[in-house]
N, C-alpha and C positions, 0 to 999 in steps of 0.2 A: 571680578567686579565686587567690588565692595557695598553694603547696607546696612547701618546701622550697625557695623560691626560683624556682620555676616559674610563671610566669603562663601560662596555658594554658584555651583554647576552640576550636573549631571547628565551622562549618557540618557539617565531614562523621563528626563522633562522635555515635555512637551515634542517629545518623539512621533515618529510616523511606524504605527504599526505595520509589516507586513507579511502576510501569510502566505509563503510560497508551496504549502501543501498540506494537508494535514490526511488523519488515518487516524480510523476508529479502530481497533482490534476486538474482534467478535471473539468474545470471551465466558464462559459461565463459572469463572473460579470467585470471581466478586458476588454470586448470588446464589440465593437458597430459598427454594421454595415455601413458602409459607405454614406449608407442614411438612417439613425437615426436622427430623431431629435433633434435639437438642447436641448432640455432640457434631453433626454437621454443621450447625449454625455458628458453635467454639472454634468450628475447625477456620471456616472461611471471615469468623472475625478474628482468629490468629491470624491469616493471610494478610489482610486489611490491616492489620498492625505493622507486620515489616514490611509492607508496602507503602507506609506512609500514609493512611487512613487511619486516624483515631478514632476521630467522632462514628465514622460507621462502625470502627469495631469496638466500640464501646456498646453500642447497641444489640449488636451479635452478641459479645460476648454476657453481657448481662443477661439479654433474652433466655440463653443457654442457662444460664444460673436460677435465672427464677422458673423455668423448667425441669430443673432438677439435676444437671447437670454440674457436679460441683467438685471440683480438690484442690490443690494448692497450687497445681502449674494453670487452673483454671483462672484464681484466684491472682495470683502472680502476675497473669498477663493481663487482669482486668488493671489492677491498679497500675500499670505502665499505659494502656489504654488512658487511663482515666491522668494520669501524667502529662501522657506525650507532646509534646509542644505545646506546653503551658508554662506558667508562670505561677507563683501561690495565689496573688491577688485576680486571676483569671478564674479560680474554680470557685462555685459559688458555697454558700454558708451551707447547703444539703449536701454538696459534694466532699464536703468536709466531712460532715458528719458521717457520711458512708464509708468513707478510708477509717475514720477512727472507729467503726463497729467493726469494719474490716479487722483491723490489727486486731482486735480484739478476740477474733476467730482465729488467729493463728495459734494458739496454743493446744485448741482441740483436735487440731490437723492431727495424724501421726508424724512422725520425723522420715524428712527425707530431702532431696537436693532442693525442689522446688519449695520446701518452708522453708529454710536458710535462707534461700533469696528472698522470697519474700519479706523474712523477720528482716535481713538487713536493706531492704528497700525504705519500710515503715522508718529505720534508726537514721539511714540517710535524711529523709525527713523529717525526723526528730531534731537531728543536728544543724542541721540550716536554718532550721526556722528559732533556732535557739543561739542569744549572741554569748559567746563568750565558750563553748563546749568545746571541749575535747574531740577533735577529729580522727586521733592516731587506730582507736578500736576500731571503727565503723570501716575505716580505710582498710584495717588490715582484713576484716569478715570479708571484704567487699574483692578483695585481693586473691581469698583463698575460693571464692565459686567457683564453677567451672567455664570456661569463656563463652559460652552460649547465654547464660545467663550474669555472666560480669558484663559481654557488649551490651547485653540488651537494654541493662541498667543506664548503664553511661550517655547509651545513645537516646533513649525515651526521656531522661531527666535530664536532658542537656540545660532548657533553660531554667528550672527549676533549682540546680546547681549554680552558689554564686560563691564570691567571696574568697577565701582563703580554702576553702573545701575547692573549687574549682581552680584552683592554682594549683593546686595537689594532685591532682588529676589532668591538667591540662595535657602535659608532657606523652600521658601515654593516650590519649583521647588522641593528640597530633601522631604519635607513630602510629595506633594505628590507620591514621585516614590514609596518613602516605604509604602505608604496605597495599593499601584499599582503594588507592585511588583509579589503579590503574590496571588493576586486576582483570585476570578473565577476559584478557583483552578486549579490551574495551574501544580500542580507537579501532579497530578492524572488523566492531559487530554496533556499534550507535547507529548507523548507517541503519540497520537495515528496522530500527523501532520507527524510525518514518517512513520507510520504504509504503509508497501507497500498495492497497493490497489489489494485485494482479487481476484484471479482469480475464475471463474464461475464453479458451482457442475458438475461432471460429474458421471458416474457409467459405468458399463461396458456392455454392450449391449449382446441380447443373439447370442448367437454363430447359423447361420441358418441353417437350418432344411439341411440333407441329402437325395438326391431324391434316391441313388443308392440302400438302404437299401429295398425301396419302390417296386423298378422296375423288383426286382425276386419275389415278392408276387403274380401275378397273375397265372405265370406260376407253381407254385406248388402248389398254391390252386385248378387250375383247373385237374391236376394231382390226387388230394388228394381226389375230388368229384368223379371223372370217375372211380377209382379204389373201393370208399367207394359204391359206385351206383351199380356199377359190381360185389359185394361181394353180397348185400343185396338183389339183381335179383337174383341170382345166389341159396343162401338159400330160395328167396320167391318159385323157380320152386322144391326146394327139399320139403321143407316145408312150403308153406303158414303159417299154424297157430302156428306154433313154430317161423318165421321167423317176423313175425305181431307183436307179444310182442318185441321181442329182438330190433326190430328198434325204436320205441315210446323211451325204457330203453338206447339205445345209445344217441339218441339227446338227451336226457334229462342229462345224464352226460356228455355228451360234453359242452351242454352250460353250466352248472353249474363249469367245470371246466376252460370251457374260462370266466366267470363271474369271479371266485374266483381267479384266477390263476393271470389274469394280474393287481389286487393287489398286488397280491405278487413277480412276476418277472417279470411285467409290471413296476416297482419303479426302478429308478437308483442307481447305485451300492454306495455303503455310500463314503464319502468324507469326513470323520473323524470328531474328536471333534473341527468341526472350527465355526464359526459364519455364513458360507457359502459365505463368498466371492470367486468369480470367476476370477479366474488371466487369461489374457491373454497367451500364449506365448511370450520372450522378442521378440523385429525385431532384436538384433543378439545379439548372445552368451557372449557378454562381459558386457551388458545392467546389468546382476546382481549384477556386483560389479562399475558399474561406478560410481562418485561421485557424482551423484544427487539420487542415489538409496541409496549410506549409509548417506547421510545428512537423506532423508526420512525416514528411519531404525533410523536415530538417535534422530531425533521429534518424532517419537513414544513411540519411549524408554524416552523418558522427558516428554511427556504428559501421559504416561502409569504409570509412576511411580507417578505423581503429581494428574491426577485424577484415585484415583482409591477408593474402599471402605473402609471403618473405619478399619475393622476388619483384614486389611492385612499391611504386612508392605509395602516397597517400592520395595526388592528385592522377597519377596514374592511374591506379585503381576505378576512383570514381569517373574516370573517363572510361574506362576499359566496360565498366558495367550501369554505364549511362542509361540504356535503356531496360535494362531488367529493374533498377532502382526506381524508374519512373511507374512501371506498370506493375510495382510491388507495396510501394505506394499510395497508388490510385487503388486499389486493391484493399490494403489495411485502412483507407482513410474514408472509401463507403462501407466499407463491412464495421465502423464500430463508431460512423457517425452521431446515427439516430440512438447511442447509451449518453451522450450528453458526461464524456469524460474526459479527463488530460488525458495527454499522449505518456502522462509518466505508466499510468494502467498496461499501457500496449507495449510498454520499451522492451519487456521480455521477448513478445514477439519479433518486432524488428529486429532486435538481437538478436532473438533465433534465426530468420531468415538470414540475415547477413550473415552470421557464423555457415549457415547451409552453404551460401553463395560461396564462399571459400573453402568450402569443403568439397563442395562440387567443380572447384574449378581444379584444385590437387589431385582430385579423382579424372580429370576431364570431360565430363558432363555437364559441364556449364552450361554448354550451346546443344544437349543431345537431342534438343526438339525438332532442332534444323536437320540433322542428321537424319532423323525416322521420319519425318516427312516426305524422303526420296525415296521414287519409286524405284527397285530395281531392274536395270534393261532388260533381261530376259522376259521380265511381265509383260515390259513394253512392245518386245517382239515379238513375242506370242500374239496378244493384244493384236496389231497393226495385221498381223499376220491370218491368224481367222478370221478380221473381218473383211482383207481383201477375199480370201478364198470365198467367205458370205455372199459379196457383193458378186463375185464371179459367177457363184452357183443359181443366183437368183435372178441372173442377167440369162443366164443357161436355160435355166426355167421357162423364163419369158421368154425363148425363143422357140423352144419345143413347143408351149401352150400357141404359139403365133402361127406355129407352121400349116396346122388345120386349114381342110380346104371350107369348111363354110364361113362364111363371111363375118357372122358377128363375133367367132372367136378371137380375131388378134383384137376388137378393140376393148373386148370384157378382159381379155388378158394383159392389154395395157392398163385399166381401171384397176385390173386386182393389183400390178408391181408397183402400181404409183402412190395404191390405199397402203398397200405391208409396207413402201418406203417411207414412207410421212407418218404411218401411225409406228410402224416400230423406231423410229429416230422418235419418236416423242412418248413411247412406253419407255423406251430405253433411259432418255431423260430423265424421265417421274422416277423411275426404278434406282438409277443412283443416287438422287436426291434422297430418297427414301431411305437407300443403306448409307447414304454419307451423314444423313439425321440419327440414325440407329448408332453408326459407328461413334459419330458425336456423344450422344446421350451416354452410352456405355462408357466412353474414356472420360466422359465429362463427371460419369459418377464414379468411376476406379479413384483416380485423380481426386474427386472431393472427399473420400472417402481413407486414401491414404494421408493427404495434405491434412485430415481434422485432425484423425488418430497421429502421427508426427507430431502435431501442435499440441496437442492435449497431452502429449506424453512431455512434451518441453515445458508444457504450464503443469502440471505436478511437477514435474522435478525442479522450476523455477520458485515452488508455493514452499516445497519442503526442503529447499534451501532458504528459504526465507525464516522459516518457522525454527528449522532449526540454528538459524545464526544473531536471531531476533533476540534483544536481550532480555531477562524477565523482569517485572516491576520490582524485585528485591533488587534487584543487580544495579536498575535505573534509581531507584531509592537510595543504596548506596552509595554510589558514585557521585550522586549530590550532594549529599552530607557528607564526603568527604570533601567534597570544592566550596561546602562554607564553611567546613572546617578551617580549611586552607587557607583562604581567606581570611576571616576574623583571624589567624592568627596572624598575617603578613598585620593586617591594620592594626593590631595591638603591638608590632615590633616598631613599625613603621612611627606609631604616636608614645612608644617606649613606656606602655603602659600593660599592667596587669590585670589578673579579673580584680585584685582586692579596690584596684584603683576604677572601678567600675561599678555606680550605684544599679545598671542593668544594662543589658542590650536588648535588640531587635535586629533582624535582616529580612529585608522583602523579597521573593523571589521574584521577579516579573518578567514575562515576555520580549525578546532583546525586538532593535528593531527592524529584523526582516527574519522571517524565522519558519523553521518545518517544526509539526506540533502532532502529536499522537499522542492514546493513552486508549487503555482496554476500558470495556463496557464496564460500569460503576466506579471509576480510579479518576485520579486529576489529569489535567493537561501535562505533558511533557513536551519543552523545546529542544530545538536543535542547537538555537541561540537566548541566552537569557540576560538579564541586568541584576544583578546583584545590587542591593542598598542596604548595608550597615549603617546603624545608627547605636553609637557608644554613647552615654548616658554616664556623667561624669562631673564629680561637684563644680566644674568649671563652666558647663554646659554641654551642648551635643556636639560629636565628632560625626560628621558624616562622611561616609564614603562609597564611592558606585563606580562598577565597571560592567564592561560587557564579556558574556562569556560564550564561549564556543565550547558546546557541550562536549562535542565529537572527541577533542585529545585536550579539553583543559583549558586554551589558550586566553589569555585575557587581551585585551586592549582598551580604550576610549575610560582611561580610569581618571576621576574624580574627585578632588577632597573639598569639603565644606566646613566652617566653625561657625558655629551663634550659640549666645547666650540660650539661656531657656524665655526670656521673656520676649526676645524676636519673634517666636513662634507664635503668631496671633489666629489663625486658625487651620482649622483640618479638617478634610469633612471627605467624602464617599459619592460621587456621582455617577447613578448605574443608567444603563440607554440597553434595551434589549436586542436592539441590531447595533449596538458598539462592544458594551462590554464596560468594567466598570474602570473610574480613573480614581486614583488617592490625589485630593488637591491639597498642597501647601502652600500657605500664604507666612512670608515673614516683614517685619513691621518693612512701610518704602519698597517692599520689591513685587516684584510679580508675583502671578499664581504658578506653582510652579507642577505641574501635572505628570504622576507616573500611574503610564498602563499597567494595572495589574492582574485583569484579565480580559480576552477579547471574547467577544458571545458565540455561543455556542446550541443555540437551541435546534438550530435546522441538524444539529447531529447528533441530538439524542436516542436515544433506541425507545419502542413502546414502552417496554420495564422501566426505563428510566425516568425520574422527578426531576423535572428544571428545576428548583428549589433548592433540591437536595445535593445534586451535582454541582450547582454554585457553589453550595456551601463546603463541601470538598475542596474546589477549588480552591477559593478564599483562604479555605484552612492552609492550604499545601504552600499556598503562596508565602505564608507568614502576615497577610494582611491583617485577619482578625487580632489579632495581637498585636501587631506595629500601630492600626487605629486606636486599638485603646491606648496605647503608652501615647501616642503624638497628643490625640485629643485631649488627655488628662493634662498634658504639660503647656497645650494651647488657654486651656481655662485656668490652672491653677497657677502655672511657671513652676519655678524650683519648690513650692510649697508642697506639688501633689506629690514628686521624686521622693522628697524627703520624707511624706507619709505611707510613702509605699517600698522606701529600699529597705534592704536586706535587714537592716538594724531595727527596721520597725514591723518586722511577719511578727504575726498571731504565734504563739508556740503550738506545736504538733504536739497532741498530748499521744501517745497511744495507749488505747482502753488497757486495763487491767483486767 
């Protein structure tokens, strides 16, 4: 679409943000206690420097200095600090002035690697801001440092560097992005700086013990004795010596059948072919089909299919373990309801379980619940076997107690067999209930006790692979700044142009449009996916251009080119919404507004320590906004007038003090 001469699109106008996860990392390398010392505060605003934080470690690292803290590698990093993603015309008339007292203190240094870098930082500076100088010295000082502090130059002065000095240097700034780009493996550890952070094992606790089941058992036990006592008085006054045998032969198959017996209906009643998990109740009726129950239903069903044994296919499988899936499920989806999290938090566990699931099924354990659930028949026969003899002996009893010639004894003696057979079938009753509660409780807490410790051992081992495959913010810093190295350099191949042919540039980094985003406590956002926008600044006008980028291995797609003059650009402006986030609007003459996300908000994730203010303005920075609004703004009010009063041929000279 044509305007006025403008050809004009981009991936990142008037885009639909979307955030498909994000991850704070709990960090204290970005912070320092208020009374730290001075060489702590140098240290972690050195941190904040190769991490991509200027402005905070400009502040560290001065703090440190007016502390008393001071030497030349101090010195060194402040003025790359005080550099870093700027421009000449961005630092203000006191910030000049401090660089130029700066240099001024390098001669009282003693000599050593960090004053040479420093002295040839000062002359780099000297030389750009001067038209017409000799570059070939400063090149070669800057040649012979040693590469810690030759990168560091290159890369903190990037835009500060124009001209035919930065044609000079191009060549090996691009070798090395591309030795850098892909270093350290990079596409097999991006993954894991979004990785949300793991929420902690849990398991489902045993259900406690019921006291009511308990609290009829005395009363019919003592029933069960007074009736059983009164039987066996009753036959010893008819028949002592017949009465003598028959009691010894009762207890003896009583206990044999309370031994034997509450093995066998002393056990809880079977709970099918599952792996025994213990599902709660939901806390209400609708919990089974809410959306964080079929996301969890649905990580099952993807880990259940992915890990599962050789010898099964994928739909096999989750047929074969249909129902240990369901009640493993229902299980993880009440146990981590009420934390109000994605299911990405829990995926360690479902992994864990479903890895279990096939591990126990190569073991053959799959189903062992079913298996120990059965009673063995010799119990049973034992069992059956005592309590006939019981039944026999007590029927024997009551004949001896019957035989009596006075008359009210057979009916007292039918009263005592009918009171011991009604209260001991209903002692008997209470008393298994009782040890099948006890046997519950005990396996209910073995069971929750190994199930936590397991899980807790898989979520460490899940956290410190995390931690250690997590990349650090140098590594994440890096990798960026080599993908816009990469880039500017495709679009200056691509418009068959040089830096000389370049009055300046700018690149925005912004949030692509569906994206996973993390960053440590005090640091900027970092995405999964971003939108790059170059904008080349060139006596003919601006070249724009924007793609989208896929952090992970590099990839680019949805790429964009734009031309207009400088006077098409009629304005620019910043509108921030604290539940949006802020958008850069472009207006050129005839066309629409054309709006790039450059950050999305972030307040509900800040830490106590942390300033909404401050962390904005981190952001901002990291973005390249701060700098891209001024250069657009100035060109929307002035057109090619402001370019011209502010390109390379018209910088203030660097004097450095004497």
């Amino acid at each position: 679409m044509n305007h006025d001469g403008a050809t004009y699109s981009s991936a990142a106008y008037n885009s639909t943000i979307g955030i498909q996860a994000e991850v704070v990392h709990d960090s204290t390398i970005n912070f320092v206690h208020p009374d730290a010392s001075p060489q702590e505060k140098y240290r972690v605003g050195l941190r904040l420097l190769e991490d991509g934080v200027p402005s905070r470690a400009r502040e560290m690292i001065t703090d440190a200095i007016v502390h008393g803290y001071d030497s030349t590698e101090v010195r060194f990093h402040w003025v790359l600090a005080m550099l870093s993603a700027r421009t000449h015309h961005d630092l203000s008339t006191e910030e000049v002035q401090q660089l130029r007292y700066v240099s001024g203190l390098v001669r009282a240094y003693a000599e050593d690697g960090w004053k040479e870098a420093l002295r040839v930082t000062f002359d780099l500076l000297a030389v750009v801001s001067t038209t017409g100088r000799e570059t070939g010295p400063v090149l070669k000082q800057l040649q012979d440092l040693p590469p810690r502090q030759h990168d560091a130059i290159l890369r903190h002065l990037d835009l500060m560097l124009t001209g035919g000095l930065k044609d000079d240097l191009w060549a090996e700034t691009l070798e090395r992005a591309r030795a850098e780009r892909f270093g350290n493996d990079r596409t097999g550890r991006v993954w894991a700086y979004f990785a949300p952070a793991p929420i902690g094992a849990r398991a489902v606790p045993p259900r406690p013990s019921s006291a009511a089941t308990q609290a009829a058992l005395p009363v019919r036990a003592v029933l069960f004795v007074v009736s059983s006592a009164l039987l066996w008085v009753l036959a010893l006054i008819a028949d002592p010596a017949q009465a003598i045998v028959e009691l010894p032969v009762a207890l003896g198959a009583g206990l044999t059948a309370a031994r034997f017996g509450v093995r066998w209906w002393g056990r809880e009643p079977k709970r099918g072919l599952t792996t025994g998990p213990r599902v709660p109740h939901p806390r209400d009726p609708a919990s089974a089909q809410d959306g964080f129950t079929k996301r969890v239903r649905h990580s099952f069903d993807h880990y259940f299919s992915v890990r599962r044994p050789y010898e099964f296919t994928s739909d096999a499988w989750l047929a074969h373990t249909d129902q240990i899936r369901s009640s493993l499920a229902a299980e993880i989806a009440d146990l981590y309801r009420e934390s109000r999290i994605g299911v990405e938090r829990v995926d360690w566990l479902i992994r864990y379980l479903a890895e279990d699931a096939r591990n126990r099924h190569n073991n053959g354990t799959l189903f062992d619940q079913h298996r120990q659930d059965q009673t063995p028949g010799r119990t049973r026969a034992l069992t059956v076997a005592a309590l006939a003899v019981l039944v026999a002996t007590a029927l024997a009893a009551f004949g001896t107690a019957a035989s009596g010639s006075t008359q009210p004894r057979p009916l007292w003696a039918f009263l005592a067999v009918l009171g011991a057979a009604w209260s001991g079938h209903a002692t008997a009753s209470r008393w298994l209930e009782v040890k099948r509660e006890e046997r519950r409780l005990a396996r209910e807490t073995q069971e929750y006790r190994e199930q936590l410790t397991a899980r807790q051992i898989a979520y460490q081992r899940w956290q410190a692979f995390l931690n250690d495959t997590r990349p650090t913010e140098l590594e994440m810093e890096t990798w960026l700044t080599c993908d816009k190295t990469s880039f500017v350099d495709e679009a200056l191949r691509h418009h068959r142009l040089t830096w000389r042919d370049l009055i300046t540039h700018t690149i925005l980094v912004a949030p692509g449009p569906s994206y996973k985003r993390g960053r440590v406590r005090g640091g900027p956002w970092r995405y999964s996916h971003y939108v790059f926008c170059l904008f080349l600044f060139t006596q003919d006008g601006i070249r724009e251009i924007s793609s989208e980028f896929n952090f992970s291995d590099a990839t680019r797609r949805n790429e964009q080119r734009s031309n207009y003059r400088f006077d098409a650009l009629t304005s620019v402006q910043v509108t921030e919404n604290a539940d949006v986030g802020y958008d850069l609007e472009l207006v050129l003459t005839n066309g629409p507004i054309r709006k790039i996300r450059v950050k999305d908000a972030d307040a509900h994730q800040l830490a106590p320590t942390e300033n909404s203010q401050e962390i904005t303005e981190i952001n901002l920075s990291a973005a390249g906004s701060t700098h891209t609004f001024r250069l657009l703004e100035g060109i929307a009010a002035d057109g090619k007038s402001w370019i011209e009063r502010h390109g390379p041929d018209n910088l203030a000279p660097f004097q450095i003090a004497g």
